[in-house]
C-alpha positions in Angstrom: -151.4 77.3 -151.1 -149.0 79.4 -151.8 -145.9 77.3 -152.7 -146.3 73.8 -152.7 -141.8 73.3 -153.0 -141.9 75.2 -149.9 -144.6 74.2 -147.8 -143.4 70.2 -148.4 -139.3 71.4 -148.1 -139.3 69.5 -151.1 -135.9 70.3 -151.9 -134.6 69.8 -148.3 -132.4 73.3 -148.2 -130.6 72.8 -151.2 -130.5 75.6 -154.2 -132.8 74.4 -156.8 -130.6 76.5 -159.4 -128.0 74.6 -158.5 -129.9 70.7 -158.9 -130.4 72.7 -162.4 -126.9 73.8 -163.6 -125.4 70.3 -161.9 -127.5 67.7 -163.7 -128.9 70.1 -166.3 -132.7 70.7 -168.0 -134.8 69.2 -168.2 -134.0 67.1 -165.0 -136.6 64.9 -163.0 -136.2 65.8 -158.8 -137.9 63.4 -156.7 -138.5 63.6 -152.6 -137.5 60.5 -151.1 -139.7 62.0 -147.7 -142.8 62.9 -149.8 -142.5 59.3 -151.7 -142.0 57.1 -148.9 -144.8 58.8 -146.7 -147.8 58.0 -149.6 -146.2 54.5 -149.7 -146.3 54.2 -146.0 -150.0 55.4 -145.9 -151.1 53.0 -148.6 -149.6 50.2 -146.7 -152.2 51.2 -143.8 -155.3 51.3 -145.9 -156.5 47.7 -144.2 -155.1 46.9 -141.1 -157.9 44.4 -139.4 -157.6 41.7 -141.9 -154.1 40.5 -144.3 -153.3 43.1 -146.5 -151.2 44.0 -148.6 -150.9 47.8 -151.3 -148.8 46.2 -154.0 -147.3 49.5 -156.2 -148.4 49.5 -159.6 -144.7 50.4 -161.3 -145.6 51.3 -164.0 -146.2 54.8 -162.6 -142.7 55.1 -162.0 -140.0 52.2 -162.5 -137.0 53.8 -161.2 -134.8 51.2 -159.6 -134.3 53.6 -156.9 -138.1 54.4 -156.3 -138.8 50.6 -156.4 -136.1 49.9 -153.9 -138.0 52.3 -151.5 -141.5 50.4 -152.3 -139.3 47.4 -151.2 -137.8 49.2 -147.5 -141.6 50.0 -146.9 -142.4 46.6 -147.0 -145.3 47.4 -149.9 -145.4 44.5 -152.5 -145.8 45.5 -156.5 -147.8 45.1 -159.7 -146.1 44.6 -163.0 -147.8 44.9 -166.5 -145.0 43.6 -168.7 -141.5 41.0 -168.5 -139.7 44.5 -168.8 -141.0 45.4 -165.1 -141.0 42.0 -163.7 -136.8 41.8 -164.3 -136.9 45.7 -162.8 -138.5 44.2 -159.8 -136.3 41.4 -159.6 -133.1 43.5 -160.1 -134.2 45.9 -157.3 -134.4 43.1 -154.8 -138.5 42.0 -154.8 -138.3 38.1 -154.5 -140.9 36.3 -156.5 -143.7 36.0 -153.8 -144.0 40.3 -154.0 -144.6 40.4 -157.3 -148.1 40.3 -158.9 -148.1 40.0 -162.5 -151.1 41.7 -164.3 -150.5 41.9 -168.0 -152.5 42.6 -170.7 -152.7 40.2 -174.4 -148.7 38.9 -174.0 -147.1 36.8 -175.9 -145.7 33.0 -174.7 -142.3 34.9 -173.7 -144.0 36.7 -170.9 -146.0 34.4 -169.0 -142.9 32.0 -169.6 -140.6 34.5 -167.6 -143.2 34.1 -164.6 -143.7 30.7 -164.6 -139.9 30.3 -164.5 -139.7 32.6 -161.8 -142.6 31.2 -159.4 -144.5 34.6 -160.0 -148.4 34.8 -159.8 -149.9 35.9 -162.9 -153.5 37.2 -163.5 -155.1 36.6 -166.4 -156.7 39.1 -168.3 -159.2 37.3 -170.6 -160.3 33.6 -171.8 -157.5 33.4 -174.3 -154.7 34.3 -172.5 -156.5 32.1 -169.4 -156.4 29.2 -172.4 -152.7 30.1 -172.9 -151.3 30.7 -169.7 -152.8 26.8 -168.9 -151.2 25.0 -172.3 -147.6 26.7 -171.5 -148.1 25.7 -167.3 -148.7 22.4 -168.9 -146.2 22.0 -170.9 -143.8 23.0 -168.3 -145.3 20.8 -165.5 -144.5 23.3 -162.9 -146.9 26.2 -161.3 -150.7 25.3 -161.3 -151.5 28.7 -158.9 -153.5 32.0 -160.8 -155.5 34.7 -160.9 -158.3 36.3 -163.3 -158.8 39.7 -163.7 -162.3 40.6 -163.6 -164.1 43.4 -165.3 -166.5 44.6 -162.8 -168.9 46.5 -164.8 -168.3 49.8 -163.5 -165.3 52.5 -163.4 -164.3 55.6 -163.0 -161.4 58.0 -163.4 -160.3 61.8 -165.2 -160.4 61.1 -168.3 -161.6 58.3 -170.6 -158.9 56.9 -171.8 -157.5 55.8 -167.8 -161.3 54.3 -167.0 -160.5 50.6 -166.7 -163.6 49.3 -166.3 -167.2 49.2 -167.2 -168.3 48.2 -171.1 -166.4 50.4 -173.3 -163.2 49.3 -172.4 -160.5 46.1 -173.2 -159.9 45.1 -169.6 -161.1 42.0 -167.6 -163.3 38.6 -168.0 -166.8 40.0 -168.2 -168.9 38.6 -164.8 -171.3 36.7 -167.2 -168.2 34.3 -168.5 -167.3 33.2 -164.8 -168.2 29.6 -165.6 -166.2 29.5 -168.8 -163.2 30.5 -166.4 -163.8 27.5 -164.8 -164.1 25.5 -168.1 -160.2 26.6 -168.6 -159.3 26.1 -164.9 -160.8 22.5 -165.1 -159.2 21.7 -168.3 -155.5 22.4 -167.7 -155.6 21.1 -163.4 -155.2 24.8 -162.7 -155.9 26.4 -159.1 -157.3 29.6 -159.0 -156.5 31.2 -156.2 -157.3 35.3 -156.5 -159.6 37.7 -158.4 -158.5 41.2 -159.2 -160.1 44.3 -160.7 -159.1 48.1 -161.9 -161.9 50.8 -162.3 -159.8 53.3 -163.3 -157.2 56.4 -162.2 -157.2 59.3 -160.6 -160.5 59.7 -158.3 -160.6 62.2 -155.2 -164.0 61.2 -154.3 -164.0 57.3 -152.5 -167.6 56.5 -153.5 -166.7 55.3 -156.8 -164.2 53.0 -155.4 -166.1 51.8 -152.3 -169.0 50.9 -155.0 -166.5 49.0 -156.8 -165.3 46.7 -153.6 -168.7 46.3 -153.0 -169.1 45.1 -156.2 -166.2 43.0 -156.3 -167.2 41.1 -153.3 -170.2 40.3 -154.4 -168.6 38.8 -157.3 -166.5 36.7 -154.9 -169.1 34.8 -153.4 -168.9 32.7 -157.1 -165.5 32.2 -156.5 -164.6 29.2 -153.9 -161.6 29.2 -151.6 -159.7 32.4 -152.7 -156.2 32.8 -151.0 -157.1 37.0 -152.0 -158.8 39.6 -153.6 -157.3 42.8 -155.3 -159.5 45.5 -154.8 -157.1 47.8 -157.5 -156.2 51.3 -157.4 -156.8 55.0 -158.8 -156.7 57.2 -155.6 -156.0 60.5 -156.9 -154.0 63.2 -155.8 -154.7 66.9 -155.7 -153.0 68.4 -159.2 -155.1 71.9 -158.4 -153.1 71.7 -155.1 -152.0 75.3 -155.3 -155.6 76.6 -155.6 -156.3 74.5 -152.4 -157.7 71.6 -154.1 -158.6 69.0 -151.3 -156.5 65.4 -150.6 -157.5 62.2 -151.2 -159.9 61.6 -148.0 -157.9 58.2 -146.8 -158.8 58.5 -143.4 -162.7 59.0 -144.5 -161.9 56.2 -147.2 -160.7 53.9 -144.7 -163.8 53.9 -141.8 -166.1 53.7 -145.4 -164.1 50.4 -146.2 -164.2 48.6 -143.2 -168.1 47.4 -142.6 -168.0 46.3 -146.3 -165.1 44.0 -145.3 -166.7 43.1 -142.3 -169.6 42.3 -144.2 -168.4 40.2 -146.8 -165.8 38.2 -144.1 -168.9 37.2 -142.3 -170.6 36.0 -145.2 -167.8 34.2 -147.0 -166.4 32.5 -143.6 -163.3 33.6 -143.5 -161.1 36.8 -144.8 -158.7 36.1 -147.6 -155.6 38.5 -148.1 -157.0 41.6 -149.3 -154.8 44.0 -151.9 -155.1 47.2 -153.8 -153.1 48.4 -156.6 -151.9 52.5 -155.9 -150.2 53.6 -158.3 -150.1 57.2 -159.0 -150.8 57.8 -155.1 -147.5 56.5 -154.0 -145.2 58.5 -156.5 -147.1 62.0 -158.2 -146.5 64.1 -155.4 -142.6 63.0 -155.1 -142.2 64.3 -158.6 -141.7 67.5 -160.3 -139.5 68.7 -163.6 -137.4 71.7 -163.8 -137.3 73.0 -166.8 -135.3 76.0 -168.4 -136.7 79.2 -169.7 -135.7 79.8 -173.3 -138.0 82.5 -175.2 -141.1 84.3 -174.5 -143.0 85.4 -177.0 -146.4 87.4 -178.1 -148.7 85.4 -180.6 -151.9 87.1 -181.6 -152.1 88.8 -178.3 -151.0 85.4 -175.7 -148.4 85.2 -174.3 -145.8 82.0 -175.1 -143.2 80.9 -172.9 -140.8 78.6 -174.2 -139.4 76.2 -171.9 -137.1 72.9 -172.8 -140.0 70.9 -171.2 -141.7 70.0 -174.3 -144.3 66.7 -174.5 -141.3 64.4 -175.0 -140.5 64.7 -171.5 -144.1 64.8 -170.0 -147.0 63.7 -172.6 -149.6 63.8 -169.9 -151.0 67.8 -170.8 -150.9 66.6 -174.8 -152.7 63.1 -174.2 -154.9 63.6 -171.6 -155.6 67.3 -171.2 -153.8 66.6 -167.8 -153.7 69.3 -165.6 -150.3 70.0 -163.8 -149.5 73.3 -161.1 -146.3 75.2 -162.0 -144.1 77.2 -160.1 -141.4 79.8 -160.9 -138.3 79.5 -159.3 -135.7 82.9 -159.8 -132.1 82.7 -158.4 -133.0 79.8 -156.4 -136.1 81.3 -155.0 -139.5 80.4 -155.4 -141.4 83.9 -157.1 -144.7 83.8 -155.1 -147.9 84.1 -156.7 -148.5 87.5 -157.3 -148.3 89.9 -160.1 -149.8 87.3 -162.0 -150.7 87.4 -165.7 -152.4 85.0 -168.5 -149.6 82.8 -170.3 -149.1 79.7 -172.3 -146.0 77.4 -171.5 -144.9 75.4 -174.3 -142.0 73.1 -175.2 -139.1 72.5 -177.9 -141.2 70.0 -180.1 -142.6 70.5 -182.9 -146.2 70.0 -182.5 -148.8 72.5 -182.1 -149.9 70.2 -178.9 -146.7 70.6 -177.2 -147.8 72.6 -174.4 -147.8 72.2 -170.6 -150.6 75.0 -169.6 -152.5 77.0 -171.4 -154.3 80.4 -170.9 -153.2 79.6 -167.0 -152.7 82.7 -164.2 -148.7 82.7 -163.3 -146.2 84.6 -161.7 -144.9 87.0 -164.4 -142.2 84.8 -166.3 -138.7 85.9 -167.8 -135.8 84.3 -169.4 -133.1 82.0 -167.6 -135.8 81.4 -165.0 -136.7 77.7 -164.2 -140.4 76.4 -164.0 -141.2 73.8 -161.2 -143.6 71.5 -162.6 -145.4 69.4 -160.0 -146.9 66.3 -159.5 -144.6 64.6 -162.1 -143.5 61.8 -160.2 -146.6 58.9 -161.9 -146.6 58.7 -165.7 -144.0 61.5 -165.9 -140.6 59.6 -166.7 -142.0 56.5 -167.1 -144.1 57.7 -170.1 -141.5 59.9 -171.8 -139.9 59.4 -175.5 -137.1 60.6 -177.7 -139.4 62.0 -179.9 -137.7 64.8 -182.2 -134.8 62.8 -181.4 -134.0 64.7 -177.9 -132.8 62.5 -175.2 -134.5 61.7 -171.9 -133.5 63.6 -169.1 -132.0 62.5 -166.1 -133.6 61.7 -162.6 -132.8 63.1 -159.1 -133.3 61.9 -155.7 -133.2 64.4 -153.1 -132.6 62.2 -149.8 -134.0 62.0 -146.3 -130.4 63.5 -144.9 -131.0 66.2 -147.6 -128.4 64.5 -149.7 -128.8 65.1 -153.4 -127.9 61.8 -156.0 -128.4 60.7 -159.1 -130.5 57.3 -159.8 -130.7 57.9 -163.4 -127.9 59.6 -166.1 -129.0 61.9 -168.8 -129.6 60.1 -171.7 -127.1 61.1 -174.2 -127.2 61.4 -178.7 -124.5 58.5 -178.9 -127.3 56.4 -176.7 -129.6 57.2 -179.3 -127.3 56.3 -182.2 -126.1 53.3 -180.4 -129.3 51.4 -181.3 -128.5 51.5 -185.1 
């Protein structure tokens, strides 16, 4: 693929130099089309039995970007009291909400409980917790336990959410000490969940994982659902031809497991799945400004004002993210390349975006289109060197450009003192 901004009209017609010098660098740009076609395809993952793709926000918790989760008609995770009141202030009413934290304090599961929200629990203690606070309140008996299913899978170590090395889930062996806690407090337990991990292209590790879940099930009496999780990946080598997620492939996989497991149980509880990065990367990208290039010790360094502040992902996980360069408003295709590192204004020998990459040749005032932003992008960004976060952009179906989130400003950042 040549240009991924042009092959997707990501920008719908309008001058990407001009999103730039409007809203200013760095500046998130989101496709409301892109976005609310992966939401619309997770929604159609399951369509013989109840189902339901609930968005894990914490990919992306723009209000705007959970609004269109909510005009899909998708439901939502939340991992913290922060995300629950986002979801509530975006318009989710309590019975779309799934609340999937991880070792909270009373606060938290207090918020839920007040506002009729079903909460999983993540381990015995907080299962112990969750049932003295329920009690003391004497409302809201209904939960959930997260289960660690013994296997996962996903890019990098540090986003594999289950198997043995790794702090998520109620171990299968303690099933009956759930119980122990569910008898004790008069509590109903009325769904399982799990999360393998993020960011697979190939289904088999997640299709192993349902299987294995279901199996699970069949301990578990009279479950209202089951949440398979997420971690479908998207294609970051997209502009080197790097192959979609195969849903449609993924899909006819799924179905005789269900089949299988519906027949043996007796009936199909509401099935789920947790997308996260699916629904939102691809809607993404950053422009960033072209500062300085340089020559260090024979490579190349261009310095852009898209340092690790605004997207950590390259400096945590060795993430991988296509660029494009955009000059006067035009995308510069992919020829002429040469070998160059793109770095950032922090300062931190880690603060680069690629390195040792093949681009189009690179000079100053240009802008840099980094994709797949829209999971983990915003959502993960800090002030760090005290700069202030950038703003976000939505470009609209009818082409319409408008902001959903203001450039964070210095007097924000002194405001707090």
């Amino acid at each position: 693929m040549n240009s991924y901004l042009q092959a997707s009209d990501f920008f719908k017609g309008n001058d990407p130099e001009k999103i730039a010098a409007k809203y200013g660098t760095p500046l998130y740009v989101y496709s409301e089309e892109v976005i609310r076609q992966h939401m619309e395809a997770v929604g159609k993952v399951i369509t013989k039995y109840d189902y339901t793709a609930n968005y894990s926000v914490k990919a992306n918790t723009n209000l705007e970007i959970l609004k269109l989760a909510l005009s899909e008609g998708i439901n939502c995770d939340a991992m913290s009291m922060g995300e629950l009141m986002m979801l509530k202030k975006a318009g989710f009413p309590s019975d779309r909400i799934f609340f999937v934290p991880n070792n909270v304090a009373d606060e938290e599961f207090e918020y839920a409980i007040d506002n009729d929200i079903i909460v999983s629990l993540d381990s015995l203690s907080q299962l112990e917790k969750y049932g003295q606070l329920v009690g003391r309140k004497g409302k809201g008996h209904e939960c959930a336990v997260r289960i660690n299913p013994g296997v996962g899978a996903g890019h990098s170590e540090k986003v594999i959410t289950g198997g043995k090395k790794t702090k998520f889930g109620i171990a299968e062996a303690d099933i009956p000490k759930i119980y122990e806690v569910i008898n004790k407090y008069g509590l109903k337990l009325i769904g399982i969940n799990q999360h393998i991990g993020s960011q697979f292209l190939d289904p088999q590790p997640y299709l192993d994982a349902v299987e294995n879940l279901l199996r699970i099930a069949r301990d578990f009496k009279g479950l209202k659902f089951i949440d398979f999780g997420g971690g479908y990946g998207i294609p970051y080598h997209k502009l080197d031809d790097e192959a979609n997620y195969p849903m449609e492939d993924f899909k006819t996989r799924l179905q005789p497991i269900l089949d299988a497991f519906v027949a043996d149980y007796g009936y199909a509880p509401m099935f789920k799945s947790e997308p996260g990065r699916f629904c939102v990367a691809e809607g993404g990208i950053i422009l960033g400004r072209v500062n300085a290039i340089k020559e260090n010790s024979g490579r190349t360094y261009v310095g852009t004002d898209v340092g690790m502040n605004t997207l950590i992902r390259p400096a945590m996980y060795d993430s991988y993210h296509d660029v494009e360069v955009i000059r006067e408003g035009k995308v510069v295709p992919r020829e002429d390349m040469s070998e160059v590192n793109i770095s950032g204004q922090i300062c931190e020998s880690g603060d680069l975006i690629v390195k040792d990459r093949m681009l189009p040749n690179i000079e100053e005032g240009d802008l840099v289109a980094i994709l797949d932003a829209g999971a983990y992008g915003y959502a993960m960004a800090s002030t760090y060197n005290t700069r202030p976060r950038p703003a976000e952009v939505m470009v609209c179906l009818d082409g319409n450009v408008k902001l959903i989130r203001r450039r964070e400003t210095y007097e924000d950042l002194m405001s707090l003192f």
